[in-house]
NUTI-60821 format. One line per field, with one value per residue (C-alpha): residue number from 1; residue in one letter; x, y, z. Coordinates in Angstrom, 3 decimals, padded with zeros to 6 digits. Example, Ala and Ser with C-alpha at 12.3 -4.5 7.8 and 13.67 -1.06 7.14 Angstrom:
<recs>
i	(1|2)
aa	(A|S)
X	(012.300|013.670)
Y	(-004.500|-001.060)
Z	(007.800|007.140)
</recs>
This chain:
<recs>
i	(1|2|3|4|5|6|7|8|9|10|11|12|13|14|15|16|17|18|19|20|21|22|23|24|25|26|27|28|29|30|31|32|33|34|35|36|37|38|39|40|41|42|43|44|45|46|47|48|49|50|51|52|53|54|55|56|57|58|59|60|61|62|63|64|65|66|67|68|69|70|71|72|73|74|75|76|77|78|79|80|81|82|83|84|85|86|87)
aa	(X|X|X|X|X|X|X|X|X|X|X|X|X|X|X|X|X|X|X|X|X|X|X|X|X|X|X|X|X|X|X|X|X|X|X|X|X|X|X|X|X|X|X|X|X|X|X|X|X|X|X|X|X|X|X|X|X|X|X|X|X|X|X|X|X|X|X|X|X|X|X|X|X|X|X|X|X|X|X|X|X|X|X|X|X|X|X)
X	(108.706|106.637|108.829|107.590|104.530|104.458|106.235|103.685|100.686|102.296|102.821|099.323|098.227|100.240|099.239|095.936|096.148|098.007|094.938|092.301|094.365|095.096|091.035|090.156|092.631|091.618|092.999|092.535|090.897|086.989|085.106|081.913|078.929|077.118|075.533|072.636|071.363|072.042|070.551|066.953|064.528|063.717|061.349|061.648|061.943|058.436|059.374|058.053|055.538|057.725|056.513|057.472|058.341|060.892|061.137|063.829|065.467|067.175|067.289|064.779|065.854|065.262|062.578|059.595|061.868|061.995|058.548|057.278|059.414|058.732|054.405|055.375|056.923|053.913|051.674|053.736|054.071|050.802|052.489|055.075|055.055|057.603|057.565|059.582|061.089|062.773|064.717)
Y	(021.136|020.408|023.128|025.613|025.110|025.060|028.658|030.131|028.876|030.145|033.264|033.651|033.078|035.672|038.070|037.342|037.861|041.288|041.821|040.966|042.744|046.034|046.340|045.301|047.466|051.163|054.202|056.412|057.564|056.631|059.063|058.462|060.975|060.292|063.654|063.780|067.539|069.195|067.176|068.068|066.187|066.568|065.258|063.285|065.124|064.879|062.602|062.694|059.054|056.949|056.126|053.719|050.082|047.828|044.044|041.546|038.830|036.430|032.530|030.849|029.621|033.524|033.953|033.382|035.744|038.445|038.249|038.659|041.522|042.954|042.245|044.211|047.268|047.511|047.608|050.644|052.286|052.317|053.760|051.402|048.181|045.692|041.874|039.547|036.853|033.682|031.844)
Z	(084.771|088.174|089.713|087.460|087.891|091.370|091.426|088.645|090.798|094.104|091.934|091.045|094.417|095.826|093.241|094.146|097.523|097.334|095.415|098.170|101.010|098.949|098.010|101.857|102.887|104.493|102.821|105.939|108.403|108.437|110.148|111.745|112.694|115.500|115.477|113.544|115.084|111.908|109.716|108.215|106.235|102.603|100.720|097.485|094.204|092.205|089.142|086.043|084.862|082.831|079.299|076.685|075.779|075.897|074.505|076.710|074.857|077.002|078.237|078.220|081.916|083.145|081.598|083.965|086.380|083.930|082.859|086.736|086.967|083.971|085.385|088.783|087.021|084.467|087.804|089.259|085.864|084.085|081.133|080.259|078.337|078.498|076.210|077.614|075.006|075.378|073.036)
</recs>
């Protein structure tokens, strides 16, 4: 019985890292561009001022996270409202 579980965790382990290498792996050639000549500037698209509201439920452990964030984007977006609840 110890024998099998020895091979299904050595399993696993290999299976895992096949896994790791195959992700890390490269899938070809990576080419890098040091020339930056051709390259021009643009600027940002104009974007329309967000509207609307949104409540957050969550834990009550995130909540004075969420609620600061939820302060900060209210400052940049004057025409949003977001309530943050915790429960």
């Amino acid at each position: 019985m110890l024998k099998n579980g020895k091979f299904s965790l050595l399993a696993v382990l290999l299976f895992l890292l096949i896994g790791l290498l195959a992700a890390c792996g490269s899938g070809g050639e990576a080419k890098a561009s040091t020339d930056n000549s051709d390259k021009t500037e643009t600027e940002p698209a104009e974007t329309e001022e967000l509207t609307g509201s949104v409540i957050i439920s969550g834990s009550s452990a995130m909540q004075p996270l969420v609620a600061a964030a939820a302060e900060e984007f209210m400052n940049q977006n004057p025409g949003t409202d977001i309530q943050v609840n915790a429960g």
